[in-house]
C-alpha positions in Angstrom: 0.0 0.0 0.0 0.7 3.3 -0.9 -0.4 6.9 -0.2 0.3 9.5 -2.8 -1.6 12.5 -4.4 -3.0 12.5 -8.0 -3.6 15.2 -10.2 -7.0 14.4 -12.1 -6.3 14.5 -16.2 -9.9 13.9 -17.2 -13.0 12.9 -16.1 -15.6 11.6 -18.7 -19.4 10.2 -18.3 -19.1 6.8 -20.9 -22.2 5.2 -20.2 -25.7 5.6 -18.0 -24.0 7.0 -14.6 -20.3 5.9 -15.3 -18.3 7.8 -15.4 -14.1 7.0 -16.4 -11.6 8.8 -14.9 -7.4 9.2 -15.5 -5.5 10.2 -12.5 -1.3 10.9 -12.9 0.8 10.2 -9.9 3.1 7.4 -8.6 1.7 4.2 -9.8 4.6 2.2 -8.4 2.3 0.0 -6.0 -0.2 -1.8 -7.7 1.2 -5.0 -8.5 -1.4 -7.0 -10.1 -4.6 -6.8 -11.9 -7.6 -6.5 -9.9 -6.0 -4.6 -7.0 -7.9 -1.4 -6.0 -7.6 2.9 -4.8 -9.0 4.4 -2.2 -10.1 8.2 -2.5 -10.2 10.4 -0.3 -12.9 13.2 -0.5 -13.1 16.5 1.5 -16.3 16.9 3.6 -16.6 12.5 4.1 -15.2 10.6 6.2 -14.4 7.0 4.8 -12.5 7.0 1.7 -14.0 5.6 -1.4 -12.7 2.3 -3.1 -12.6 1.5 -6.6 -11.5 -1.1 -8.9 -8.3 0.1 -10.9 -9.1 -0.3 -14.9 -5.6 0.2 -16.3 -2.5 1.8 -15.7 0.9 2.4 -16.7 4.0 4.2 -15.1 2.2 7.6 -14.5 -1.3 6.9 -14.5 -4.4 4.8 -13.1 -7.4 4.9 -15.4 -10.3 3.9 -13.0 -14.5 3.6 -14.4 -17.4 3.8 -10.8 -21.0 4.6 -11.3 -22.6 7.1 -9.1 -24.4 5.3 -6.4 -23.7 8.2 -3.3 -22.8 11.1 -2.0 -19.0 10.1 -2.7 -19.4 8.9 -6.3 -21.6 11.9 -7.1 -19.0 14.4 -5.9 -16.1 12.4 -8.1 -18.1 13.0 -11.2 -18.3 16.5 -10.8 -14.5 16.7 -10.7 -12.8 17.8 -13.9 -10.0 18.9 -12.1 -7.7 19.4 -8.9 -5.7 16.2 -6.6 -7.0 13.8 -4.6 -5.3 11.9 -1.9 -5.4 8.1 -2.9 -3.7 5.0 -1.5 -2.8 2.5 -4.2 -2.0 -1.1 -4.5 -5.0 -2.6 -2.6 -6.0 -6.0 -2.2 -4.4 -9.1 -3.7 -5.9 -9.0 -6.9 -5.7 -11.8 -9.6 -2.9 -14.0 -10.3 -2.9 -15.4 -13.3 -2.1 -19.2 -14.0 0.4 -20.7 -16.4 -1.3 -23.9 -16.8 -4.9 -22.6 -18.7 -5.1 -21.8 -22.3 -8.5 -21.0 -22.6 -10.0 -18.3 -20.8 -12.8 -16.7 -19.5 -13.9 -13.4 -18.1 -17.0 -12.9 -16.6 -18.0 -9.2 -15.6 -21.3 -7.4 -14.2 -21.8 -3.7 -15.1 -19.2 -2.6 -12.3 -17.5 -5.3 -11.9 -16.4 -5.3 -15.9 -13.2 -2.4 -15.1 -11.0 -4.8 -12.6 -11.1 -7.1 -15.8 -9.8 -5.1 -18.3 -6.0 -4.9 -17.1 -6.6 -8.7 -16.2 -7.3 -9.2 -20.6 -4.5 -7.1 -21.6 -2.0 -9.3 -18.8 -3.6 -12.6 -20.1 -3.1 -12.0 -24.1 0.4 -10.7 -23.3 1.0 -14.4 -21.8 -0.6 -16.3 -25.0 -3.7 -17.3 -23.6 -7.0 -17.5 -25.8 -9.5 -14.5 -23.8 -13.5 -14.9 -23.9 -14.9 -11.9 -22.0 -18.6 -11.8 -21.3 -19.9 -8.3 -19.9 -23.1 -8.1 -18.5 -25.8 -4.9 -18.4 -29.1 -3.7 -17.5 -29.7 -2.5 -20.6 -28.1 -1.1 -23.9 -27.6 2.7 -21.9 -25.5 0.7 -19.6 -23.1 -0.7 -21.9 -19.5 0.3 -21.6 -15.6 -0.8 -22.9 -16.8 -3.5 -25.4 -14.8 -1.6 -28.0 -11.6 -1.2 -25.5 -11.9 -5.3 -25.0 -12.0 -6.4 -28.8 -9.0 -4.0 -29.1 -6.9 -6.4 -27.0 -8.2 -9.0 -29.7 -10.5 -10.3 -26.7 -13.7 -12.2 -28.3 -16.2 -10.3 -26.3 -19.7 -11.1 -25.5 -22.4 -8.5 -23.8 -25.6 -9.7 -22.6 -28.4 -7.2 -21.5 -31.1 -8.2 -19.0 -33.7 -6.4 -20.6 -32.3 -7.6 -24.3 -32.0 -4.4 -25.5 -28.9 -5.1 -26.6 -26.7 -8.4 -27.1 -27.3 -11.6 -25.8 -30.5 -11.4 -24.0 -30.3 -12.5 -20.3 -27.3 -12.8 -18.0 -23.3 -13.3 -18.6 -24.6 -17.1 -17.3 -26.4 -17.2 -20.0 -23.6 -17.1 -22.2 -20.8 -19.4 -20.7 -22.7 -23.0 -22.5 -21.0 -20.9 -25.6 -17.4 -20.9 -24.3 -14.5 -23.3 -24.1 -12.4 -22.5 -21.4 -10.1 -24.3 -18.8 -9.9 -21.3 -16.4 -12.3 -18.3 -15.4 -12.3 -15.0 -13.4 -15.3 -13.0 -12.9 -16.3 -10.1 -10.6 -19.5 -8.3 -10.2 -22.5 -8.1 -7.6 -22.9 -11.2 -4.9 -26.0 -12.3 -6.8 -24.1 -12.7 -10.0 -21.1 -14.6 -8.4 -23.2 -17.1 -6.8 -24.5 -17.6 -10.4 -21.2 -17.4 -12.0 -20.3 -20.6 -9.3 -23.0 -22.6 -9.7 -22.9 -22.4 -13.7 -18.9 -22.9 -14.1 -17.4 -26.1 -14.1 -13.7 -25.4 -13.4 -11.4 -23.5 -11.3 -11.9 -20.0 -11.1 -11.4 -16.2 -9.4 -14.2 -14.3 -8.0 -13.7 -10.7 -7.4 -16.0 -9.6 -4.5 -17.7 -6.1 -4.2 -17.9 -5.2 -0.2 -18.3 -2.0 1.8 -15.2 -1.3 3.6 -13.8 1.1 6.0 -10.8 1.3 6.3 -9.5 -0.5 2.7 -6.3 -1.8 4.3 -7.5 -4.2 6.6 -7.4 -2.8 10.2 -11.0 -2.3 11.0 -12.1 -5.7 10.0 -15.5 -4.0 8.7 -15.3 -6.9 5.2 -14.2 -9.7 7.0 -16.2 -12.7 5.5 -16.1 -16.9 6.0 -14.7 -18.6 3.6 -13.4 -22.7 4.1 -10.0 -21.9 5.0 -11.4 -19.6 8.3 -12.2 -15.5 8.4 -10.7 -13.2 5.4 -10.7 -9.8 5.0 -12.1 -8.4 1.6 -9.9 -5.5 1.5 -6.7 -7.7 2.4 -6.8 -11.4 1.9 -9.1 -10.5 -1.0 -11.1 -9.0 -2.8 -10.1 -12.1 -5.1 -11.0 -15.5 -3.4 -10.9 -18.9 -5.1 -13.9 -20.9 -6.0 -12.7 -23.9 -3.7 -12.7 -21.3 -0.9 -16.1 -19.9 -1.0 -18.6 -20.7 1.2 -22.7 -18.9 0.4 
């Protein structure tokens, strides 16, 4: 973990309430895909975490939708610092032994994957990425995926858009040895009951402190008590208990 100040380069709504944000500073601490920031914002208390999108040597790209007070004021930043501490959580690590992969993401939960594709086809392996949405105003980053030369799949739950239904609803249409997924608890638990192999699940949880001293995300998993924010937020499918 690191704590550092950023100076905000742009700020740009992309989709219905998301908004995608590039932030320059010291990037030197996030160490795998999947990790996450947390921002602090003048006037609250708790800082608020995200999921990292990309990044390079001098800047994080992060995507949130405004759900709160916090998310609401972020959007109406086009400019200024922030104080952020970087290189959260474990993140994903990514195996040698699959060929075949697949990414699973729910409106939110897409960003944390996007790194994850561009790490995975640098490595040779064959990426499937299914995003899910509400609906065809929710839709965001398809383009940025098939960039990578990611065969990408959006379902909409209304149909308004893609594959009608939910990313489960797609997977019956992918080969794939290994899978890594992250979106809303309701999604996960579908994504675990419909996958037949090994896989990382990327939990959204409210946190405090986002470094892992108020134990305000601890959760039970098979192996004893983890913290989201620490020992997670990526946990393995053998270690999940619902």
């Amino acid at each position: 973990m690191q704590q550092g100040i950023f100076n905000i380069v742009n700020n740009e709504k992309i989709a219905n309430d998301v908004y995608k944000m590039t932030l320059a500073g010291d990037t030197s601490a996030i160490t795998a895909p999947g990790q996450f920031i947390n921002i602090k914002l003048d006037g609250l208390f708790l800082r608020r975490p995200i999921s990292v999108y990309d990044y390079d040597s001098e800047n994080i790209v992060i995507i949130y939708k405004v759900v709160g007070k916090g998310t609401d004021i972020l959007s109406k930043m086009k400019d200024g610092r922030l104080d952020v501490l970087t290189g959260l959580g474990n993140g994903y690590k990514i195996s040698d032994d699959s060929k075949n992969v697949l990414l699973l993401g729910g409106g939110v939960g897409v960003p944390p994957l996007y790194n994850l594709a561009k790490k995975l086809i640098e490595k040779g392996k064959n990426v499937t990425a299914v995003l899910g949405f509400n609906s065809e105003s929710d839709v965001f980053c398809e383009d940025d995926f098939k960039k990578l030369g990611v065969e990408t799949m959006v379902t909409t739950a209304d149909g308004t858009y893609g594959i009608k239904g939910f990313v489960t609803d797609a997977i019956s249409e992918v080969s794939y040895d290994e899978f890594y997924t992250c979106g809303p608890e309701p999604m996960l638990k579908a994504v675990y009951n419909a996958t037949n192999t090994s896989g990382q699940f990327s939990f959204e949880e409210r946190m405090g402190c986002g470094f892992g001293a108020c134990m305000g995300c601890s959760c039970k998993t098979k192996y004893g008590n983890k913290r989201i924010c620490v020992d997670g937020p990526v946990l393995v499918k053998e270690e999940i208990i619902w």
